[in-house]
C-alpha positions as CSV (number, residue, x, y, z in Angstrom):
1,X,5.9,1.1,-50.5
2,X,7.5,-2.8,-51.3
3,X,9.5,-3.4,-48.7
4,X,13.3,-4.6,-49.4
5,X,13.8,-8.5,-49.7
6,X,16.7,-10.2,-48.8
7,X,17.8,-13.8,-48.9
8,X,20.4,-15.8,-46.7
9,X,21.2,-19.2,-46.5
10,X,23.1,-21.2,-44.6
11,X,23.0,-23.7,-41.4
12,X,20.3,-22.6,-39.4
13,X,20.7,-22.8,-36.1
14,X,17.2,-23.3,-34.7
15,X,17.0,-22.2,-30.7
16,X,13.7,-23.9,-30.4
17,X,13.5,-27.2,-31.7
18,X,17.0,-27.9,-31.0
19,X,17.6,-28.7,-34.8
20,X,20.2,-27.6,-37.5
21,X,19.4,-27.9,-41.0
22,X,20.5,-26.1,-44.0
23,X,18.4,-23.5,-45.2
24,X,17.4,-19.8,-46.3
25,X,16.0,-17.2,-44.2
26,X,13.5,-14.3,-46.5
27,X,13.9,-11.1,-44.9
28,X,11.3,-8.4,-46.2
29,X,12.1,-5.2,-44.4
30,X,13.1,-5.8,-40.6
31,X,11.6,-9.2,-40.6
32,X,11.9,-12.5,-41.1
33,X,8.7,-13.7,-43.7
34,X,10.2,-17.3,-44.9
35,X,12.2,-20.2,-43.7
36,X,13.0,-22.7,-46.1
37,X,14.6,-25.9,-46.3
38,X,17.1,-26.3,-49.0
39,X,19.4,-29.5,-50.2
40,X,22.6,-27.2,-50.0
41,X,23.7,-24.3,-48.4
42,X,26.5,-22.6,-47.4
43,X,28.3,-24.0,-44.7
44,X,28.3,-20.9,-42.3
45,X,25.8,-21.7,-39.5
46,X,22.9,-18.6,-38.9
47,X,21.8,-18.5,-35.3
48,X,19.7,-16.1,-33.5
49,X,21.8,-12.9,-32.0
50,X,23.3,-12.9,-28.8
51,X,22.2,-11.4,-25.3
52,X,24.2,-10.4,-22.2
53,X,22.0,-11.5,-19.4
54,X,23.2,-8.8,-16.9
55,X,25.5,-5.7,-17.9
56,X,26.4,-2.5,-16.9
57,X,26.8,-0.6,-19.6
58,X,28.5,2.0,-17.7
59,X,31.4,-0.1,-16.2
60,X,32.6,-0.4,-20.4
61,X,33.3,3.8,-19.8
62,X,31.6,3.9,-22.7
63,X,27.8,5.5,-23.2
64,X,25.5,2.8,-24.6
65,X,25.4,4.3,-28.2
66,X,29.4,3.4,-28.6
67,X,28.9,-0.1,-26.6
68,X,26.9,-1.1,-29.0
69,X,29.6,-0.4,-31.7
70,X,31.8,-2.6,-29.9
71,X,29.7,-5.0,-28.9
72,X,28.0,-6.0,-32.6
73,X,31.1,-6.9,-34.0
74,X,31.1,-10.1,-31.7
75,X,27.1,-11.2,-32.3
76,X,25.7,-9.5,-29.1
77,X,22.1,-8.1,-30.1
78,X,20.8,-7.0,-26.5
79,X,22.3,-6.6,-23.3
80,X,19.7,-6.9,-20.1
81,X,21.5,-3.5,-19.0
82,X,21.2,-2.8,-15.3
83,X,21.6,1.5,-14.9
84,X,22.0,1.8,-11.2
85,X,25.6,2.8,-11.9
86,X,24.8,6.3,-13.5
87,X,21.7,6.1,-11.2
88,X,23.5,6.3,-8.1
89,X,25.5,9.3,-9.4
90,X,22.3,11.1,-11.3
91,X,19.1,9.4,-10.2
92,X,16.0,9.0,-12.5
93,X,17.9,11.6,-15.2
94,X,20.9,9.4,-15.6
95,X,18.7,6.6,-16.1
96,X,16.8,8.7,-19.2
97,X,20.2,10.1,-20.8
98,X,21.0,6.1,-21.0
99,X,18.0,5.3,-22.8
100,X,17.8,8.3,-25.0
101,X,21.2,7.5,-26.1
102,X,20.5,4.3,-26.5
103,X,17.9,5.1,-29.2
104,X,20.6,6.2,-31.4
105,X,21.8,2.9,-32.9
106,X,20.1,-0.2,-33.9
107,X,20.5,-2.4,-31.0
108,X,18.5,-3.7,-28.0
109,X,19.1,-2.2,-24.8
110,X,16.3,-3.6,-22.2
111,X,17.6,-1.0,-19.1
112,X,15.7,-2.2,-15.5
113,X,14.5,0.3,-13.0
114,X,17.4,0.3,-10.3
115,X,15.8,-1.3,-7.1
116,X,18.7,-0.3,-4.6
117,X,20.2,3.5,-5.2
118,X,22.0,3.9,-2.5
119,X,23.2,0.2,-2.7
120,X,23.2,0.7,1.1
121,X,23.2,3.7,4.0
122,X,26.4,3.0,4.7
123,X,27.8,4.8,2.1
124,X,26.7,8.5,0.6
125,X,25.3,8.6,-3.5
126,X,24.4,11.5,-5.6
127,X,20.9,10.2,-5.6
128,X,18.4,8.4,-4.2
129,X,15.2,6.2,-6.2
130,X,12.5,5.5,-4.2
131,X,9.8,2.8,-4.3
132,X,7.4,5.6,-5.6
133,X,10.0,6.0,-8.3
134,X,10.0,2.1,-8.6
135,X,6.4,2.1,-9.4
136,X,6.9,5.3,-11.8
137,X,9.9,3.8,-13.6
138,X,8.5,-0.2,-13.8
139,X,5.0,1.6,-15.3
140,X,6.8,2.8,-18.3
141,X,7.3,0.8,-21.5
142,X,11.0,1.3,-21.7
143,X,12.0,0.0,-18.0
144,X,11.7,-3.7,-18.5
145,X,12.4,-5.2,-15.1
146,X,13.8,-4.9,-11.9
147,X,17.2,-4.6,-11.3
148,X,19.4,-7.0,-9.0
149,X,18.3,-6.6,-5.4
150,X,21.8,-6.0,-3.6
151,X,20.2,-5.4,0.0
152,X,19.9,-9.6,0.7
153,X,19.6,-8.2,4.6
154,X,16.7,-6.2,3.8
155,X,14.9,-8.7,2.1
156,X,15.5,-11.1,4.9
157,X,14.5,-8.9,7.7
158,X,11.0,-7.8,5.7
159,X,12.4,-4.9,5.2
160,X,8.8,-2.3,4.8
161,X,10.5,-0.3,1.7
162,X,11.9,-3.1,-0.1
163,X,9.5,-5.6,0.3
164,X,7.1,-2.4,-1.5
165,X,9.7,-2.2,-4.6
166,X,9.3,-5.8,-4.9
167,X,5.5,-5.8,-4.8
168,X,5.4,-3.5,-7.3
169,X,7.5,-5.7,-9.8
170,X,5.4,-8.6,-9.3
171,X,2.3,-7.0,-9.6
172,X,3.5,-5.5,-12.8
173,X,4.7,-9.3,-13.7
174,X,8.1,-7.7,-14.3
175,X,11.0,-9.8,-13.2
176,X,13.1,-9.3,-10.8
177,X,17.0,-9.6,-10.5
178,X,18.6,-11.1,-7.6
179,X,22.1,-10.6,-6.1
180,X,22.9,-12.7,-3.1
181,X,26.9,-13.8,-2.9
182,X,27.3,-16.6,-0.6
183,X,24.0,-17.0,0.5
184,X,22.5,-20.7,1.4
185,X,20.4,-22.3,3.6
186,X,17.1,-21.2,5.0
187,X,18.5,-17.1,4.6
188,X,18.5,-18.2,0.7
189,X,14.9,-19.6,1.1
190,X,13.5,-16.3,1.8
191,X,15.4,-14.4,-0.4
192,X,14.1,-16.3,-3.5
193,X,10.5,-17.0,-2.1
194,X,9.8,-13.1,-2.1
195,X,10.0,-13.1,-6.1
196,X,13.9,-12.8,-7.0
197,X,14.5,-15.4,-9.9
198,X,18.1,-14.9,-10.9
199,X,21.9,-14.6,-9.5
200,X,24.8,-13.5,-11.0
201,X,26.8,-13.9,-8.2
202,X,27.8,-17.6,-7.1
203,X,31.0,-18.6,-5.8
204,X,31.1,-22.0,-6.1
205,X,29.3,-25.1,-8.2
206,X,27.6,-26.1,-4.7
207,X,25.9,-22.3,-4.0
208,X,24.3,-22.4,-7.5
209,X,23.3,-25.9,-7.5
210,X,21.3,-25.1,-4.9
211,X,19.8,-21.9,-5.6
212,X,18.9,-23.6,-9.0
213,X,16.8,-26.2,-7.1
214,X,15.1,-23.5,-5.5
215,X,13.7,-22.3,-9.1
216,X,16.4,-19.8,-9.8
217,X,17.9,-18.8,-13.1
218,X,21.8,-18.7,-12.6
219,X,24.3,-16.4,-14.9
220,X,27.4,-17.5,-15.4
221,X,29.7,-14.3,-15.4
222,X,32.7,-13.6,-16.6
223,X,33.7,-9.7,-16.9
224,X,36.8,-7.9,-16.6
225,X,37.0,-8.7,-13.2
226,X,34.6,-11.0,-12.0
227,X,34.4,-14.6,-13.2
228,X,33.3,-17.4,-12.1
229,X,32.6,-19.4,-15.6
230,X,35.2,-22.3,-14.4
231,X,33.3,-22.7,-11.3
232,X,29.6,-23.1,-12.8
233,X,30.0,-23.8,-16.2
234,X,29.5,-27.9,-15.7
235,X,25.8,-27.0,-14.8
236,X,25.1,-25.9,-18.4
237,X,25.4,-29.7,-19.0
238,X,23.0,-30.5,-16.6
239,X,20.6,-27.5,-16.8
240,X,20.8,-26.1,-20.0
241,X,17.1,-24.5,-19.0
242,X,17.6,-22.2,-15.8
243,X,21.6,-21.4,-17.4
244,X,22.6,-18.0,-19.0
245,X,25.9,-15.6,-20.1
246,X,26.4,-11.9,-18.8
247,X,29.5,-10.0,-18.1
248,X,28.3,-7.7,-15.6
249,X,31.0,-5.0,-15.5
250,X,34.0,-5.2,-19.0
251,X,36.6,-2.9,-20.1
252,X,36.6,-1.4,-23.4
253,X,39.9,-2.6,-23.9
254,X,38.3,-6.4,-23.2
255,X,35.1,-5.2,-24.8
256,X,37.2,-5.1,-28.5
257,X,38.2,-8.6,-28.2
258,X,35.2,-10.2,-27.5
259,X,32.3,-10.4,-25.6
260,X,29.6,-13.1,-25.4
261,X,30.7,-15.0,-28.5
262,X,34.0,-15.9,-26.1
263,X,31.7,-17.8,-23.6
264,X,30.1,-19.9,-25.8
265,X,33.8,-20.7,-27.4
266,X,34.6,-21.9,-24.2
267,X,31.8,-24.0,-23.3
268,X,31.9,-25.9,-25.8
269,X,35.6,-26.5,-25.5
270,X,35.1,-27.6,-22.2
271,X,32.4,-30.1,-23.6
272,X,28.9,-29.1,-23.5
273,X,26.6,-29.1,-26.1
274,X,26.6,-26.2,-28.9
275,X,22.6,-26.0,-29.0
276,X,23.1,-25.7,-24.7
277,X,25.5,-23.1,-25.2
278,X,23.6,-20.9,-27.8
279,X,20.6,-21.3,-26.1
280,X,22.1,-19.9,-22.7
281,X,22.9,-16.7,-24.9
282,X,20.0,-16.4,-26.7
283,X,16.4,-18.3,-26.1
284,X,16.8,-18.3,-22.1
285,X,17.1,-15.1,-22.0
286,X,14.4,-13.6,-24.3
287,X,11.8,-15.9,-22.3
288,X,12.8,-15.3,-18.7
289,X,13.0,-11.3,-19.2
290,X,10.3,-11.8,-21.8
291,X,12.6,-9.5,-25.0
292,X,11.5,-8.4,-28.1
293,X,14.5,-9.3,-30.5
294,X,14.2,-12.2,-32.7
295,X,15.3,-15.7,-32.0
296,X,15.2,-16.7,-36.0
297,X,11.7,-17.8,-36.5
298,X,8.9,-16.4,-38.8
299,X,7.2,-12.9,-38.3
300,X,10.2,-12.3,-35.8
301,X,12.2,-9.4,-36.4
302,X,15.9,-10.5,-38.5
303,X,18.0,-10.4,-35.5
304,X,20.4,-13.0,-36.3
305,X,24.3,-13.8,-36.7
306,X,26.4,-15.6,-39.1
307,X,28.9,-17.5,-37.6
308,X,32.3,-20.1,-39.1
309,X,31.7,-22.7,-37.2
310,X,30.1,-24.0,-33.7
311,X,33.3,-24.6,-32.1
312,X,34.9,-21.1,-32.4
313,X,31.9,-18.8,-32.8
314,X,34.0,-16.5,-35.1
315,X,31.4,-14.0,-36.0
316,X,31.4,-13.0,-39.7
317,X,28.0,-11.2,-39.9
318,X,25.7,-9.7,-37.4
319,X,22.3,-8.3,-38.4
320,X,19.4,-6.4,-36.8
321,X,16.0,-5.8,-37.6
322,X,17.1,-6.9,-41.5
323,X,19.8,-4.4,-41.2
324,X,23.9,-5.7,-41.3
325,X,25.3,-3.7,-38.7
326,X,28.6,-5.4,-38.6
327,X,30.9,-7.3,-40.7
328,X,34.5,-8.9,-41.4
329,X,35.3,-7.7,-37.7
330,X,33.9,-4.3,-38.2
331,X,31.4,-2.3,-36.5
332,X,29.2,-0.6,-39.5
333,X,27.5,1.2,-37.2
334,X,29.0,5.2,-37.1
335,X,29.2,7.3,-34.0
336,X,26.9,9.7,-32.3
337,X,27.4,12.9,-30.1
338,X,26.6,12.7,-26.9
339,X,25.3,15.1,-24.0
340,X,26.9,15.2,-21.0
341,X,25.9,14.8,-17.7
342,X,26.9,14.9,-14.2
343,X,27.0,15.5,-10.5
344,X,30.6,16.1,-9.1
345,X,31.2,18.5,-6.3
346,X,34.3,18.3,-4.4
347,X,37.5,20.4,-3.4
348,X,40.9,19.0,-3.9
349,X,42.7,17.8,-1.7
350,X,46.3,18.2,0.7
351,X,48.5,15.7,1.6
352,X,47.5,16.7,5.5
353,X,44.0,15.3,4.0
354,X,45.2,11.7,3.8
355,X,47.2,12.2,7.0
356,X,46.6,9.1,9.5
357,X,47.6,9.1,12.8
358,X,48.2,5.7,14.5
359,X,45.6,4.5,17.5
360,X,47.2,1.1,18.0
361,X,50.2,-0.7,16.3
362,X,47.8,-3.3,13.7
363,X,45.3,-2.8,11.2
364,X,42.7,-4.6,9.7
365,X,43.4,-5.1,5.7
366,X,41.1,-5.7,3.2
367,X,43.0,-8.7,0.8
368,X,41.7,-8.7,-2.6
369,X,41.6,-12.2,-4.8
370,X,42.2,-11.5,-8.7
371,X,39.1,-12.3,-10.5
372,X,36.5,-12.1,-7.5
373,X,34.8,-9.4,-6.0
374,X,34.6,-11.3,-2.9
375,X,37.3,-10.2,-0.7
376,X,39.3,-11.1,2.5
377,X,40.7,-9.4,5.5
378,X,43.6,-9.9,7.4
379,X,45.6,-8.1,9.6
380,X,48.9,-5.9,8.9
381,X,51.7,-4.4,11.2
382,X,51.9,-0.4,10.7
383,X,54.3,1.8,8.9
384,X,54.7,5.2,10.2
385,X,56.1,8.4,9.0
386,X,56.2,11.7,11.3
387,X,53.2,9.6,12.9
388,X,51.5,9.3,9.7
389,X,50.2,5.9,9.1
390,X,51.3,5.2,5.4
391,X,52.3,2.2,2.8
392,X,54.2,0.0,3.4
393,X,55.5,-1.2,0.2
394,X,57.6,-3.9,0.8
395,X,54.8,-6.2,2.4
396,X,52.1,-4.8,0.1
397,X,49.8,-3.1,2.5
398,X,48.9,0.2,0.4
399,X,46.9,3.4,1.5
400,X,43.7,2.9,0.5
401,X,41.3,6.6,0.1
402,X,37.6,6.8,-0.6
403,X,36.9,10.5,-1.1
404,X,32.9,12.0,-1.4
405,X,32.5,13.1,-4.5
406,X,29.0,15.0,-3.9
407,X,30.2,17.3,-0.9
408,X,32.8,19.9,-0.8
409,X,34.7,20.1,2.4
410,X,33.8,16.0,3.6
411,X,36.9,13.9,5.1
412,X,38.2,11.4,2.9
413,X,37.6,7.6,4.8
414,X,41.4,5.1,4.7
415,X,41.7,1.8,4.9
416,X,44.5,-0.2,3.7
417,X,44.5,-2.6,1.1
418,X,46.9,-6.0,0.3
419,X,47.2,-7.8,-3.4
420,X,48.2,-5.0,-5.4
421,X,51.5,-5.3,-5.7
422,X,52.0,-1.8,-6.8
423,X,55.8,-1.0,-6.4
424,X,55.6,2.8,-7.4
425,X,53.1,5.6,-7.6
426,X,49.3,5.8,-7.3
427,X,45.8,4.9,-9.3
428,X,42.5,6.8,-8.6
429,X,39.0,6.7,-10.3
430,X,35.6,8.0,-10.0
431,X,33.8,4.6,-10.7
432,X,33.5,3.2,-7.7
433,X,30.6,0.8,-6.6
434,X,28.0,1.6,-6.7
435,X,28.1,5.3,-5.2
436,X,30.7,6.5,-7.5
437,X,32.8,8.3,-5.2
438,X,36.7,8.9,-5.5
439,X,38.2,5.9,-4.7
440,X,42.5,6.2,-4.7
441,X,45.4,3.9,-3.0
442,X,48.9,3.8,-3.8
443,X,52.6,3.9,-2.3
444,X,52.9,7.5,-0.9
445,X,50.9,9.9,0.4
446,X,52.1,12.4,-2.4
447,X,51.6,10.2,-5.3
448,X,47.8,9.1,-3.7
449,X,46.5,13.0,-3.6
450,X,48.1,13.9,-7.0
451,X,46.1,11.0,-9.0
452,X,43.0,12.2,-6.8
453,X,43.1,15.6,-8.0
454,X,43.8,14.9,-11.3
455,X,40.4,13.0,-11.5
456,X,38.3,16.0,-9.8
457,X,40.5,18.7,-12.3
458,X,38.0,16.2,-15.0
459,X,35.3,16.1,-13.0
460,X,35.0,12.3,-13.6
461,X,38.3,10.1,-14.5
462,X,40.8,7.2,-14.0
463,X,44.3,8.4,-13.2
464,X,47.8,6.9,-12.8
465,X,50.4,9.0,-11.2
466,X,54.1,7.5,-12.2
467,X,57.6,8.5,-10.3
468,X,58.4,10.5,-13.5
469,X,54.8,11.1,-15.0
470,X,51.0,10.7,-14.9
471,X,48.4,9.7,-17.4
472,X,44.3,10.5,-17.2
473,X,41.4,9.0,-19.2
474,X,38.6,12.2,-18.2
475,X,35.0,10.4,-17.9
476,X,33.1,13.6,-18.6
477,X,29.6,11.8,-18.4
478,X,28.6,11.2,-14.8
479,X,32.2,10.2,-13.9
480,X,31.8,7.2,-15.4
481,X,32.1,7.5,-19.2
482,X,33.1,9.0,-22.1
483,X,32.0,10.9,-25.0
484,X,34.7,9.4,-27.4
485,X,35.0,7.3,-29.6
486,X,35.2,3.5,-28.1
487,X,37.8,2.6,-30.0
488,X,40.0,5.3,-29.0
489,X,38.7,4.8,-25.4
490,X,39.6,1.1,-25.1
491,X,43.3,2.1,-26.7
492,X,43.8,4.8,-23.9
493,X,42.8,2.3,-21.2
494,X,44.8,-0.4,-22.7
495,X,47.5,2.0,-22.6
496,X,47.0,3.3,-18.6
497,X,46.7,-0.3,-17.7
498,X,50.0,-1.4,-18.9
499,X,51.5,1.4,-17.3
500,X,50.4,0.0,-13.5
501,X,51.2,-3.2,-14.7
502,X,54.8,-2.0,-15.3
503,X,54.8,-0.4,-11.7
504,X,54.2,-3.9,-10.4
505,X,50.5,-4.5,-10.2
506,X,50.1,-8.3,-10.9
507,X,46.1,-8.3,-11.0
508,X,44.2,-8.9,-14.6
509,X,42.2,-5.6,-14.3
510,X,43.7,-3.4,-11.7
511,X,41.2,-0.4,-12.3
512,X,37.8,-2.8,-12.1
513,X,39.4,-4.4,-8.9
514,X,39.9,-0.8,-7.5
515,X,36.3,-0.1,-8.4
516,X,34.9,-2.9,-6.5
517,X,36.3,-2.1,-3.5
518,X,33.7,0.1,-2.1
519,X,31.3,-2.4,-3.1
520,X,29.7,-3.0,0.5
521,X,27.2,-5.6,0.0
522,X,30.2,-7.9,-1.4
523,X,32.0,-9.6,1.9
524,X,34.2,-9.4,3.6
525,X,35.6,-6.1,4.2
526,X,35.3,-2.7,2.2
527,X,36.1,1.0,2.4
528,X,33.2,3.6,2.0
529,X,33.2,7.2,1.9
530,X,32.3,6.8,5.8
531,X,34.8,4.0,6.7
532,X,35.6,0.6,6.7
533,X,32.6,-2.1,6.5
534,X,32.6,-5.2,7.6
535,X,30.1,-7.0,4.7
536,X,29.7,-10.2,6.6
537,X,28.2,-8.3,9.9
538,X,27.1,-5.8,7.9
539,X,28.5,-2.6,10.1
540,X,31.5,-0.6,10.4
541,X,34.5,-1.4,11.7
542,X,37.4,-0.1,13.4
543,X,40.9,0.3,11.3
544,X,43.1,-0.2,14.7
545,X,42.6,-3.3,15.8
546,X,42.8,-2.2,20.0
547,X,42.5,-5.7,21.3
C-alpha cells in the first residue's frame, strides 16, 4: 500500500549542525524521507518537537492520555515521565495503568522504573518496589531508565539495597536520574560517582556549576511550584551541552497556558542563543536518555513543530509520527475512557482526632518559601483552646494534618505550618509527596476535619472548606487524577484555587505547596504520616520544643 506524502516548508531548524535554512521536509507515512534546500520558504521556522526532561505526569491530576491533549498544543512531543507518584500509592500496577493509558494517543511517554517507593521509612506508602522489581521493570522495553534517586543518604552510606538498584541500571546501560538538593562537596562526589548523571533540583547558580563540572546533566525546572529557571538559566550560555527543560510537577490550570514552549520564550529573552535553547528541549535530551522521537533529520520519524518566530515560540503546528495532532491552539487529539484505580483505606475523622494537647509553651514551624520546595523552620509561640493546641491566625502559624490514607483506625501526625496566609477555612488533598497520604491544614479544627473528609467521601481529592461553603475536585484514579476531561479539570482547579486565594493565601500554587510538604527528603523540616522530620538530620523531631 503507497504510503501518504506530505510536504512542508519552511525555516528548518536544524538541532544538529546548529544551522537554519529554508527548506521542505517530505513526509511519507510517519517519516521523514527528504530534506531539501529551497531559495524561498515560508517564514515559519520547523524545529524538532519538544521534550520535558523530568515530569510527573500525575502531579498535572490528569492521566497521561489527557496530558498529552494539553500538552501538544504547546510543541511538547515526549515527556521523560517519572511514575513513582501513582507507584507509591499502587506499586508495579499503577505504573502499567500509566503506560497502557499512555498507548492511547500519539505521543511519547518514556516512564522510568521508580528507584525509591517508599521515598523513605519514615513515612508509610501503599506500596513498596523492590530491587528485584528494579531489575524486572528496567528488563522490559517500555521502562526506559531509572528514576531520580531521592535517598542521597543511602547512596552515601553504601547503602546494600540501593547500591543493587543502581547496579542494575548500569549494567542494563540505562540512565539513571539523580535528586540531590543542596548537596556539595565531597558528599556530592559520591553521589555522582556511583552512576547518577542528572539533577533537577539546584538551588543556586554555584550548586549546579559544580555538579556540572563533576559530569552532570543539570534541568532547569520550572513547575507550578518549583522553579529555579532565574537561578540557573545563565549556564545555558555557558553549557548549552550538559543543560535541559522539565517541569517536574504542573497544574492543569498552568498546563493550558503553556508548557515547555514558555522556557525557551524566556531564555531567549533573557539573552541566550535560540539554537542553545531549542537544543536544551530537544537534542540533549533524546541523547542523554537515548529517545526514539525524531529530531528533524532523514529516516527519523516526523516529529516536529511549526513555530512564528524564535523569539516567542508561539506554536502554530505540532506533528507526530507524520500525523498533525494539534493546531491554531487546539488539541486534535480526542479523549479516551479511562479505568480506574486505587488504594484508599481510611475512616473519617472527629474533631477529637486533630485534638493537640500542649507539652511545652513553643513549637517548631515548618516556614514554607513560594516557589521552592526547600523549606525553613522556625519557632512559634502556642495558641490554645480548652487545651487544644490550634491556629493561630493572626501570626500565621496554621494546623498542619497528615492523615494515612492506607490504614483505617491510624492517628493523624500535626505539625504546624507558617506562609500561608490563609485568613478563613481549610484545604486538604490526597497528593502528597510522594506517599500520597491525606495531607490538611487550615484555621480551625472544624474547618481542617470537614475538608479531610470530604477528600476520603471521594476516595482521592483536593478540597476547600469556606466559612459559608466548600468545593471538591474527586481524583478517582489513585488519589491523584482524574478521569475527565483536562480541560474541564484545569477550569475546576482554576476555580478552587481562586477561592483560597480569596481567603487570603498569598502563595502562586497553594495546593502543589501543600503537596510538598510531606516531601521528606527536601530540607528542612516536614510532616509525615508518623511526625515531624527534620530533612537536614534526617530523623524525627519533637513538635514542643522542651528546652
Amino acid at each position: 500500500m503507497e504510503q501518504e506524502r506530505q510536504t512542508i516548508n519552511g525555516q528548518i531548524v536544524d538541532v544538529l549542525t546548529g544551522s537554519i535554512f529554508p527548506g521542505e521536509i517530505v513526509i511519507e507515512g510517519a517519516h521523514i524521507v527528504e530534506i531539501n534546500k529551497v531559495p524561498k520558504a515560508s517564514h515559519h521556522y520547523i524545529l524538532p518537537g519538544l521534550v520535558d526532561a523530568h515530569v510527573h505526569i500525575e502531579s498535572s491530576m490528569l492521566v497521561p492520555s489527557e496530558f498529552a491533549r494539553l500538552a501538544v498544543v504547546h510543541g511538547t512531543v515526549a515527556t521523560v515521565s517519572d511514575p513513582h507518584e501513582i507507584a507509591n500509592v499502587c506499586g508495579i500496577p499503577g505504573i502499567d495503568f500509566m503506560i497502557e493509558n499512555a498507548a492511547q494517543v500519539p505521543f511519547y511517554f518514556y516512564f522510568g522504573a521508580p528507584i525509591c517507593v517508599p521515598a523513605t521509612k519514615f513515612e508509610t506508602a501503599g506500596a513498596g518496589i523492590s530491587a528485584e522489581d528494579i531489575s524486572i521493570l528496567l528488563a522490559r522495553e517500555n521502562i526506559h531508565y531509572l528514576t531520580e534517586m531521592m535517598n542521597y543518604p543511602g547512596v552515601i552510606d553504601q547503602d546494600p539495597e540501593v547500591m543493587e538498584k543502581l547496579k542494575i541500571a548500569k549494567a542494563l546501560g540505562k540512565p539513571i536520574d539523580g535528586h540531590a538538593p543542596g548537596l556539595r562537596g565531597e558528599e556530592a562526589k559520591t553521589y555522582f560517582a556511583a552512576g547518577i548523571s542528572t539533577d533537577h533540583e539546584c538551588f543556586s547558580y554555584e550548586e549546579a556549576l559544580e555538579k556540572i563540572q563533576l559530569g552532570v546533566n543539570i534541568l532547569i525546572r520550572e513547575g507550578s511550584a518549583a522553579k529555579n529557571f532565574d537561578a540557573l538559566i545563565g549556564l545555558l550560555k555557558i553549557y548549552p551541552e550538559k543543560i535541559m527543560f522539565c517541569s517536574d510537577d504542573k497544574h492543569p490550570d498552568a498546563l493550558v497556558l503553556g508548557h515547555i514552549n514558555h522556557l525557551l520564550h524566556r531564555a531567549v529573552k533573557v539573552g541566550c542563543r535560540p539554537m542553545d535553547a531549542i537544543r536544551a528541549a530537544t537534542l540533549n535530551p533524546v541523547k542523554h536518555y537515548h529517545l526514539k522521537n525524531g529530531l528533524l533529520q532523514i529516516g527519523d520519524a516526523a516529529d516536529f513543530i511549526i513555530v512564528k518566530d524564535l523569539e516567542d515560540f508561539q506554536v502554530l503546528e505540532t506533528w507526530i509520527k507524520g500525523q498533525k495532532i494539534a493546531a491554531k491552539g487546539k488539541t486534535l487529539i480526542p479523549s479516551h475512557p479511562a479505568k480506574r484505580i486505587n488504594n484508599f483505606n481510611c475512616n473519617y475523622l472527629g474533631v477529637d482526632d486533630i485534638r493537640l494537647e500542649p507539652e511545652s509553651n513553643f513549637i517548631s514551624v515548618i516556614e514554607v518559601h513560594d516557589g521552592q520546595l526547600i523549606t525553613g523552620s522556625s519557632q512559634a509561640e502556642i495558641l490554645t483552646e480548652n487545651n487544644n493546641v490550634i491556629s493561630n491566625v493572626n501570626n500565621d502559624v496554621l494546623k498542619l494534618v497528615v492523615l494515612n490514607r492506607y490504614q483505617s483506625n491510624t492517628k493523624p501526625a500535626i505539625g504546624f505550618v507558617k506562609n500561608f496566609n490563609l485568613r478563613e477555612g481549610a484545604m486538604a488533598s490526597s497528593v502528597a509527596h510522594d506517599s500520597h497520604n491525606i495531607i490538611a491544614l487550615g484555621t480551625d479544627d472544624e474547618s481542617i476535619v470537614r475538608a479531610i473528609n470530604l477528600v476520603i467521601e471521594e476516595q482521592g481529592g483536593i478540597s476547600y472548606v469556606g466559612p459559608n461553603d466548600h468545593s471538591v475536585i474527586p481524583l478517582p484514579i489513585a488519589g491523584l487524577m482524574s478521569d475527565h476531561d483536562g480541560y474541564e479539570i484545569a477550569e475546576a482547579y482554576q476555580s478552587i484555587d481562586l477561592e483560597i486565594k480569596k481567603s487570603g493565601c498569598t502563595l502562586n500554587a497553594p495546593y502543589m505547596t501543600l503537596s510538598f510538604l510531606a516531601l521528606l527528603v527536601i530540607p528542612e523540616l516536614k510532616l509525615s504520616d508518623l511526625g515531624l522530620f527534620d530533612g537536614k538530620a534526617f530523623r524525627f523531631k519533637n513538635l514542643f520544643i522542651t528546652s
